[in-house]
ROKEKOL-313833 format. One record per atom (N, C-alpha, C, CB): z, y, x; residue in one letter. Coordinates in steps of 0.2 Angstrom, whole numbers, plus 5000, padded with zeros to 4 digits. Each point is the difference from the previous one (the first is absolute). Glycine has a CB too. Example, Ala and Ser with C-alpha at 12.3 -4.5 7.8 and 13.67 -1.06 7.14 Angstrom:
2
503949725066A;500050064996A;500050065004A;500649944991A;499050115007S;500150065004S;500350054996S;499049975006S;
//
This chain:
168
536051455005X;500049965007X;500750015003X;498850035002X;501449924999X;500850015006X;500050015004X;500349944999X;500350105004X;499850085003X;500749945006X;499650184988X;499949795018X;500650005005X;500650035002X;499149995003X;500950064999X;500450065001X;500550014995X;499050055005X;500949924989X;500650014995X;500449954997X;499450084998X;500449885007X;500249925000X;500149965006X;499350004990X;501749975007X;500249975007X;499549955000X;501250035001X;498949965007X;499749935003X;500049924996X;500350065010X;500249944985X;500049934997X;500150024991X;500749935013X;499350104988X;499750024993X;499350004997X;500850065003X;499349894992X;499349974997X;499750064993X;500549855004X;499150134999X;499550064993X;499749964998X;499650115004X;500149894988X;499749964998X;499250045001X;501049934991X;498650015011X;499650025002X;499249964996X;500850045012X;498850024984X;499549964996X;499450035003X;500649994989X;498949955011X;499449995003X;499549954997X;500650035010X;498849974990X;499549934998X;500049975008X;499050064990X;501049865009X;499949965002X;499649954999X;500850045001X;498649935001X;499450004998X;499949984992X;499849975013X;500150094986X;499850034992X;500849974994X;498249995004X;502350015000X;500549984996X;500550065004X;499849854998X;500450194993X;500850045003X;500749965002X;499750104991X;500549925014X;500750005001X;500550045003X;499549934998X;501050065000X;500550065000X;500549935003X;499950114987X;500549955020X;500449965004X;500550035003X;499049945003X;501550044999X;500550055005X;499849995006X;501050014994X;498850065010X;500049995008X;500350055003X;499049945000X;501250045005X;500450035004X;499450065004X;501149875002X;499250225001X;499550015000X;499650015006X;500550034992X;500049935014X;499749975006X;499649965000X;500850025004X;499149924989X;499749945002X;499250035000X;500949904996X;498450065008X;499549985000X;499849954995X;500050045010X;499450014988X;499649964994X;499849915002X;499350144998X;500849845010X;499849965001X;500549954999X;499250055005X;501349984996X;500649964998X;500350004991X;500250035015X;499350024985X;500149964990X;499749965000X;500150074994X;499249945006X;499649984999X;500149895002X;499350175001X;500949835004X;500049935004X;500849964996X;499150055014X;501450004988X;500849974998X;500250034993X;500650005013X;499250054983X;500249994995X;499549994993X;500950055006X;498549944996X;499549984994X;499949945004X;499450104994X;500649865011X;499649955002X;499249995002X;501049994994X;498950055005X;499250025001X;499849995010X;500150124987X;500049835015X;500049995006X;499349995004X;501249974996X;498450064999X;499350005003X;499950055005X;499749964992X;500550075009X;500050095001X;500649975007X;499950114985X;499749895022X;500349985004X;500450055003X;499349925001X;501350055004X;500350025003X;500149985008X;500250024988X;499450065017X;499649965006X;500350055003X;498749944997X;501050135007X;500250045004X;500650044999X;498950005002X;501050014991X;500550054996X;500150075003X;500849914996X;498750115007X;499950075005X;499350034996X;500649965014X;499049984982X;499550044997X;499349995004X;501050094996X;499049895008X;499349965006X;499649955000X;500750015006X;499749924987X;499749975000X;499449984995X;500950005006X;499650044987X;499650004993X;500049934996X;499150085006X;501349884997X;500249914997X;500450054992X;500549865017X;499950184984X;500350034994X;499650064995X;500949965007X;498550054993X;499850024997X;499850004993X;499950005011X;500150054984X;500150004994X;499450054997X;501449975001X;498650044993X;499850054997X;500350034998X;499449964998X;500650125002X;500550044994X;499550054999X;501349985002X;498750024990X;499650044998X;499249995001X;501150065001X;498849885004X;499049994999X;500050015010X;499350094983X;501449925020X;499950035005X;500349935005X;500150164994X;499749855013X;500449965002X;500650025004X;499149944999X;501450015001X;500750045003X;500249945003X;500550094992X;499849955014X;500449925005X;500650034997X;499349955014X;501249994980X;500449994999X;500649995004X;499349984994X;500650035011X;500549985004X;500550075002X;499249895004X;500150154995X;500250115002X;500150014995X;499150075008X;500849904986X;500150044993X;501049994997X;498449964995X;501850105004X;500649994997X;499949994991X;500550065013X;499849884987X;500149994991X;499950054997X;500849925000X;499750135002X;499950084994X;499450035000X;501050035003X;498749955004X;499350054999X;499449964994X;500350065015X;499849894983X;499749974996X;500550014991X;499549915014X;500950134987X;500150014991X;499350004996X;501050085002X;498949904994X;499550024993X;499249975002X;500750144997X;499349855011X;499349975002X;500049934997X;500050075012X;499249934990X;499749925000X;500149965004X;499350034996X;500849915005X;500049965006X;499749944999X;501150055004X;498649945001X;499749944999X;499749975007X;499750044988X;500849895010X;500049965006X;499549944999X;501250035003X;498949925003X;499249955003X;500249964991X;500149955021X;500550034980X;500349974992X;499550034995X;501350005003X;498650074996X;499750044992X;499350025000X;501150074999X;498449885008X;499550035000X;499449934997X;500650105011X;500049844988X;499649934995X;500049994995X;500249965005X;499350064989X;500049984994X;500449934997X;499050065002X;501249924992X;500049984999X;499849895002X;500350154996X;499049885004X;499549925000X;499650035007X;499749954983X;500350105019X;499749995006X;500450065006X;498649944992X;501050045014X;500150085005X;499750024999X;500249995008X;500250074996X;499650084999X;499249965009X;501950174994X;497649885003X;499449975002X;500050015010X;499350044986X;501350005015X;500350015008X;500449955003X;500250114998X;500349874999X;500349935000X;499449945000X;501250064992X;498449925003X;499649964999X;499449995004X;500450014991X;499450055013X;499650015009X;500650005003X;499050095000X;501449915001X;500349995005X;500249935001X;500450114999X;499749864995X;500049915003X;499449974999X;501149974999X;498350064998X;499449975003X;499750015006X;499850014992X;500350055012X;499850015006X;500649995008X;499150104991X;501449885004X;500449975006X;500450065001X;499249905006X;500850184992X;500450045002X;500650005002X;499350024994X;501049935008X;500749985000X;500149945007X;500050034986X;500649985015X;500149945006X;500649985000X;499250055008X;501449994995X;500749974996X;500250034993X;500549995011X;499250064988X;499950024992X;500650075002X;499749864991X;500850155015X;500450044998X;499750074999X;500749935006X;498850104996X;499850065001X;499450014993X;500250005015X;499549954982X;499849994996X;500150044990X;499949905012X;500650114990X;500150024992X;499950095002X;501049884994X;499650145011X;499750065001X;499350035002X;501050005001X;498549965001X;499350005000X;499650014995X;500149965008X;500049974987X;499650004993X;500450074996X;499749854999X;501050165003X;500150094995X;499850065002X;501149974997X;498550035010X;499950055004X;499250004996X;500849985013X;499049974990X;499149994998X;500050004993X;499549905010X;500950104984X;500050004992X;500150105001X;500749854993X;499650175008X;500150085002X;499350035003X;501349995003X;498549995002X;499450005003X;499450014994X;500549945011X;499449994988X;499449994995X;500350034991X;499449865008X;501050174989X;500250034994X;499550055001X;501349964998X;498950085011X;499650085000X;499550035001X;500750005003X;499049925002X;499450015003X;499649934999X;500550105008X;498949874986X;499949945000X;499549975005X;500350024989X;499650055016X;499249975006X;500450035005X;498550004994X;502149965009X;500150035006X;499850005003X;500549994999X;499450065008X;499449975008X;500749965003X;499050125005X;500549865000X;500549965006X;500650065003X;498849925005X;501250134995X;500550075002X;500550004994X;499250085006X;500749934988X;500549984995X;500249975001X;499950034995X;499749885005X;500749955000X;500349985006X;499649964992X;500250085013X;500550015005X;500650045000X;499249995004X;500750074992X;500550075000X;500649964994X;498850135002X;500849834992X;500549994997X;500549945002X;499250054992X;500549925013X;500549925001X;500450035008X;499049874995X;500950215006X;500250015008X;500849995000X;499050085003X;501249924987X;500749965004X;500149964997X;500750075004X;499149894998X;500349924997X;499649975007X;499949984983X;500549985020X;499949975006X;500049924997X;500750115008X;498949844996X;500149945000X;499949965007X;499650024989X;500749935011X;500449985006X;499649935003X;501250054995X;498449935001X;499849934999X;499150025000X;501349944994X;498450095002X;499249974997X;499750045005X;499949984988X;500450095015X;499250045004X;499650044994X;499849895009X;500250114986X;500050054995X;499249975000X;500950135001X;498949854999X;499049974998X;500449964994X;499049975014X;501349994983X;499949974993X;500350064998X;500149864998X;500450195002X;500250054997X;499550034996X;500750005008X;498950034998X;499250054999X;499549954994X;500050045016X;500249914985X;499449974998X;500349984991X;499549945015X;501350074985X;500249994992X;499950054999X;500749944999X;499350155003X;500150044998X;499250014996X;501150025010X;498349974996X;499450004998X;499849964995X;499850045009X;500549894990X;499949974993X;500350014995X;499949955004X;500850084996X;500250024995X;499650114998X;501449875003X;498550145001X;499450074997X;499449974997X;500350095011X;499549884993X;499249964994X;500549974993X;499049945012X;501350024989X;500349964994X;500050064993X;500949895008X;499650174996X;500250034993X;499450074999X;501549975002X;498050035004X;499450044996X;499549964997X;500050105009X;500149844990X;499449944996X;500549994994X;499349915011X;501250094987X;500349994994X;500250054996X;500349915006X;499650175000X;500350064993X;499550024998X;501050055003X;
//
């Protein structure tokens, strides 16, 4: 792991990590944020950039199966981990079944807050496949949306928990 502390401020470490289910090896500097790799130097610009204080959840990711608002995560603290963004969560020929309730049930409205919801609610349903109404509260309590009023939310979340206990 790169140790801050022993490294100036513009001094790049090469830094290796999974990126949805792809390695890569990168130089980052050891100030930067994961979200600012993740968007300016892979391009991966799904993974929004909204509050950047960590409030909103528009940047939210996986690491490790877990959710993270990218925005708090520094690059380093992500050495050797998994990551996996709104990008790594689509099969090849179809969506992942969170994404595919979400634009059946309209889960969406300008779409900005939308990607860190479907990575929130894929974390959520990985842990727990019969959420109550209190989990999928507890789990979306940070991802904020600005536009729907959280009823198509609710209602993707509960389509996509039936979808994936009828299909495993």
């Amino acid at each position: 792991m790169i140790d801050p502390a022993k490294t100036t401020r513009n001094e790049n470490r090469t830094l290796q990590f999974e990126i949805n289910s792809r390695p890569v090896s990168l130089p980052v500097p050891p100030a930067k944020r994961l979200l600012d790799v993740l968007r300016d130097d892979l391009g991966l610009t799904g993974t929004k950039r909204s509050c950047e204080i960590g409030r909103c959840g528009a940047c939210m990711v996986l690491v490790d199966g877990k959710p993270v608002n990218s925005c708090l995560a520094m690059a380093y603290q992500c050495e050797g981990k998994s990551i996996t963004t709104i990008e790594g969560l689509a099969g090849e020929k179809e969506l992942d079944p969170v994404q595919q309730c979400f634009l059946e049930e309209g889960g969406y409205q300008c779409g900005y807050c939308t990607s860190g919801m479907i990575v929130s609610v894929k974390a959520l349903l990985d842990g727990n496949p019969s959420p109550s109404d209190d989990d999928i509260q507890e789990a979306l309590a940070g991802n904020l949306c600005r536009c729907t009023g959280y009823g198509s939310i609710w209602r993707s979340v509960r389509s996509a928990a039936e979808r994936r206990r009828t299909t495993t």
